[in-house]
Structures are given as structure tokens and as C-alpha cells.
LUMBAMAR-247850 format. One line per field, with one value per residue (C-alpha): residue number from 1; residue in three letters; x, y, z. Coordinates in steps of 0.05 Angstrom, whole numbers, plus 5000, padded with zeros to 4 digits. Last residue first. Layout:
N
nr <- [NUM|...]
rest <- [Ala|...]
xx <- [X|...]
yy <- [Y|...]
zz <- [Z|...]
% end
This chain:
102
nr <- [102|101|100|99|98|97|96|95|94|93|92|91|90|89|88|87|86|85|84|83|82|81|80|79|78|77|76|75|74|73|72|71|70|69|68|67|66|65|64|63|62|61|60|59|58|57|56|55|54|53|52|51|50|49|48|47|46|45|44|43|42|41|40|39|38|37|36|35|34|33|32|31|30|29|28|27|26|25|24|23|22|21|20|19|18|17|16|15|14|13|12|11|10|9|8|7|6|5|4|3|2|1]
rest <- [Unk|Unk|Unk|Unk|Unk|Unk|Unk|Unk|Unk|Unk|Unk|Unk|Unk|Unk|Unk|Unk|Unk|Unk|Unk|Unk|Unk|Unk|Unk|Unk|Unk|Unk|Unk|Unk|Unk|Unk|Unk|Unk|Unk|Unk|Unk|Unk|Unk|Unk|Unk|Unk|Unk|Unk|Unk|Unk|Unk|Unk|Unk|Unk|Unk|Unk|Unk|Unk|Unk|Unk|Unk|Unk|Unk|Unk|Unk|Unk|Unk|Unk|Unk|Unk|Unk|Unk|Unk|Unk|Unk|Unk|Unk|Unk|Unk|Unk|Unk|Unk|Unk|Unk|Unk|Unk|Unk|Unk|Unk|Unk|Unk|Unk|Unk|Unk|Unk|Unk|Unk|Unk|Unk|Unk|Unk|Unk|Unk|Unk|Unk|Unk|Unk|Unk]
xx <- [1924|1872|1828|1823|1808|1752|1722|1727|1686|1631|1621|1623|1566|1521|1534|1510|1449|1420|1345|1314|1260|1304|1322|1258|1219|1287|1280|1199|1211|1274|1219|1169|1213|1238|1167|1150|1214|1202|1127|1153|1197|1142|1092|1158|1170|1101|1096|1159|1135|1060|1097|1151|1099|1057|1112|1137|1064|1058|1122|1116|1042|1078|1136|1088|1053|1111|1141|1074|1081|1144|1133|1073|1114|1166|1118|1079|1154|1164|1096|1119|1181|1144|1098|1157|1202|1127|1121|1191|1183|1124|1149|1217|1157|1131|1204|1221|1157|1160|1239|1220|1165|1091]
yy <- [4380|4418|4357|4354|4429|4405|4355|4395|4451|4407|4372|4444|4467|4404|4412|4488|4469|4550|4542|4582|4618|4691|4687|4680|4739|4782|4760|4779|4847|4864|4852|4897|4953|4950|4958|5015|5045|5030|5060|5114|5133|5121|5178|5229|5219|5226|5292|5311|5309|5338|5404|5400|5397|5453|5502|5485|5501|5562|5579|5571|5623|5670|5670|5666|5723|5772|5740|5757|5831|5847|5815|5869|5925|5915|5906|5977|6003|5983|6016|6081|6074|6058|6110|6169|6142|6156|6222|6234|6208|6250|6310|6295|6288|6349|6382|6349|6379|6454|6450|6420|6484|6469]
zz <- [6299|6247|6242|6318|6322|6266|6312|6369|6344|6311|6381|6415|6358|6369|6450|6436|6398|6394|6384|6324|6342|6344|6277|6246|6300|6274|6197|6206|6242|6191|6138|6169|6183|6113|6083|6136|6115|6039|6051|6080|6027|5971|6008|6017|5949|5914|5961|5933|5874|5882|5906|5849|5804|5837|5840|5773|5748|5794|5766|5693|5701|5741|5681|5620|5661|5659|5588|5563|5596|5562|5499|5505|5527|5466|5415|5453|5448|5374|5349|5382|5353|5278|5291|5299|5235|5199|5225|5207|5141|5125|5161|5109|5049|5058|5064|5003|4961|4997|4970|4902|4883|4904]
% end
């Protein structure tokens, strides 16, 4: 084998070898390809499902503050409403203080 049959062995070597190494890059590529695909569907299902048991949570907690302030204003209204207006108590305590004033 004279030098020229030697280097043009070894540039079919090197372009056989240049030719693996982009085929072994585009399966690398595919495959980060395809984890990020189901690394995505697999993130949103979870976000999906968080966000579904969330708001769920916060719907649930809402209604029980509305039911909770429903109740209360119920109980200060039913409170309010037993006590017994004195209105010769509250025109005595009227006059008195116009008097003070004059």
C-alpha cells in the first residue's frame, strides 16, 4: 500500500466515522426530543391535576366562609333585633344633653 492508497483509507475511515457520529447525534437529538414530549404530557397532567384539586380546595373553603358569615350575620341580626328600643329613655337622654348644649 503506497501513502496515497494509505490516506485515502483512512479519509473513508474518517468519513465513515464523521457519518456515525451525525447519525448518533440525531437519535441523541430524537430521544431528548421524545423525553421532553412525555416529560411535558406527564408536567401537565400533574399541573392539571394540582390545579384541579386546588381550586376544588378553594371553592370548598369559600363556601364554608359564606356559610360561616351567613351564620354570624344570622346570630348578630336575631341579637340585634331582641333588643327593645326605650324611646322615652333615649328622648330623656336627648333633652338632657340639648340642655347641656344651651
Amino acid at each position: 500500500m503506497d501513502n496515497t492508497e494509505v490516506l485515502g483509507h483512512l479519509l473513508k475511515i474518517e468519513s465513515e466515522a464523521a457519518l456515525l457520529v451525525d447519525e448518533a447525534q440525531a437519535e441523541a437529538d430524537n430521544r431528548v426530543k421524545e423525553a421532553e414530549k412525555q416529560n411535558r404530557a406527564l408536567f401537565d397532567e400533574r399541573y392539571r391535576a394540582e390545579s384541579e384539586k386546588l381550586e376544588n380546595e378553594f371553592q370548598k373553603s369559600k363556601e364554608q366562609a359564606r356559610r360561616k358569615y351567613q351564620e354570624e350575620l344570622d346570630a348578630y341580626t336575631r341579637q340585634f333585633s331582641s333588643i327593645k328600643a326605650d324611646t322615652g329613655k333615649f328622648t330623656a337622654l336627648l333633652d338632657k344633653l340639648v340642655a347641656e348644649e344651651l
